[in-house]
N, C-alpha and C positions, 0 to 999 in steps of 0.2 A: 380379507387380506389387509394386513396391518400398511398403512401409506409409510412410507420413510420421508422424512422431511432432513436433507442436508442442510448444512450451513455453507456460505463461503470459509468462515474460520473453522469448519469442519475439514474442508477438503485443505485450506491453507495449513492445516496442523500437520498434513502430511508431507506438506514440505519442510519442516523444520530441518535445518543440517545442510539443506543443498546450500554451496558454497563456491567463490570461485575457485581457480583451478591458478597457483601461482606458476610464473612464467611464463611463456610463450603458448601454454596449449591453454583453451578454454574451455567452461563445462557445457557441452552442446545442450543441457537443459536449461541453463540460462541465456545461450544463444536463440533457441525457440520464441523464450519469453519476448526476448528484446527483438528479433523480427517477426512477429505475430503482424503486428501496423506497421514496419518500416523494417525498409530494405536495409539502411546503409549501419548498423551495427557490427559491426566486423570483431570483436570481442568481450569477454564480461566484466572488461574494466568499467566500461559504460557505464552508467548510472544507470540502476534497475531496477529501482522501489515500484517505480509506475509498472514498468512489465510486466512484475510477479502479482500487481491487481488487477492488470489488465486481463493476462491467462487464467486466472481464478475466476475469474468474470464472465471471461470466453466460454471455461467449461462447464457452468451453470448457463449460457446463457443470459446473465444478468449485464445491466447496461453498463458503458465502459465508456473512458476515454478516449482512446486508439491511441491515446499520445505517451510521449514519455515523460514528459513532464509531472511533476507531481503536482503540481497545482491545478494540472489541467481537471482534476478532481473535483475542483469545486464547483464543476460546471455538470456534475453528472448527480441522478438521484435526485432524492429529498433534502432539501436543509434541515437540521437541527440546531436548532437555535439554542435549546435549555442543554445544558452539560450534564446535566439530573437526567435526561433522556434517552443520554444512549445506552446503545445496548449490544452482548458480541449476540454475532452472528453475520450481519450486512451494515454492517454502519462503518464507514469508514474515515478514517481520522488523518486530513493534511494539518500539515506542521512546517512551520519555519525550520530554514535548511539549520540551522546554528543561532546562536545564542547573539544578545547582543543587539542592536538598532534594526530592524529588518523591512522590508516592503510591507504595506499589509494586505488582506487577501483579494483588494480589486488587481493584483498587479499580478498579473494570469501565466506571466512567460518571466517569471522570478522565479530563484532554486527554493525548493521545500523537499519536504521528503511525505511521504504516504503510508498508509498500510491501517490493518484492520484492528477494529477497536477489540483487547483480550481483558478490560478490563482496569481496574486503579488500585494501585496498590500505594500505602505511604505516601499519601497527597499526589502520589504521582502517575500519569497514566499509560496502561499497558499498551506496545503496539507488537501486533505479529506480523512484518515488515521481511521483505526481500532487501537486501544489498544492506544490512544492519551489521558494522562490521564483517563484511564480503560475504553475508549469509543471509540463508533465513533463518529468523528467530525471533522469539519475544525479548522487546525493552523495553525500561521505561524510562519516560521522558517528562520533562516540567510544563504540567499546566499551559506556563502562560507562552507557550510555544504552538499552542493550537489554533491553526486558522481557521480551521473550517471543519463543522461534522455531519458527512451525508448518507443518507439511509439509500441504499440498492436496490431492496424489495421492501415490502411490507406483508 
């Protein structure tokens, strides 16, 4: 029997599309994501890059943050240090929240955003990211925005 080996950006590609839900009602599957670790989430305005890696995480089993923060990221996995290294599948890629002067990555409870490495396109590198314009989806994002790259599994 042939072994199946998933990726997280396997299972994460199946989320593409979910998105929040405008006005007053919210998508109970980004509700899930965002109280998997914490109660008080009461909508999917909420910031949810962390969630959607956290639940992808959850459902391999692979190690997680619990938090929502996206920095909290840089405290999980393997570091990679070379940018020549990574690779999709479990590696995942925090980012400065915006452009512009920012914290830099010792500063753990600073806004970033998160999500999984899908590759580089045009000097610039792919992320397959929850709450990316109120969805999941791939974008790409500048280089010098990246604070951190951590491997999941090996």
């Amino acid at each position: 029997m042939k072994k199946l080996e998933v990726t997280a950006v396997d299972i994460a590609r199946r989320f593409v599309g979910i998105k929040e839900i405008n006005g007053v009602l919210d998508n109970p599957m980004i509700l899930a994501m965002l109280q998997l670790d914490q109660s008080w989430p009461q909508n999917d305005e909420t910031p949810w890059c962390s969630a959607f890696v956290n639940y992808i995480c959850w459902l391999l089993g692979l190690p997680r943050s619990r938090s929502l923060a996206a920095r909290s990221w840089l405290l999980v996995g393997k570091e990679i240090k070379c940018r020549q290294d990574v690779s999709i599948g479990f590696d995942v890629i925090i980012l400065n929240r915006g452009d512009g002067e920012q914290p830099d990555a010792t500063m753990i409870n600073a806004q970033g955003h998160v999500g999984f490495f899908d590759g580089f396109m045009s000097g610039k590198i792919r992320l397959l990211a929850g709450n990316q314009n109120n969805q999941v989806n791939v974008t790409e994002f500048s280089m010098d925005r990246i604070l951190g790259i951590r491997r999941l599994f090996e």
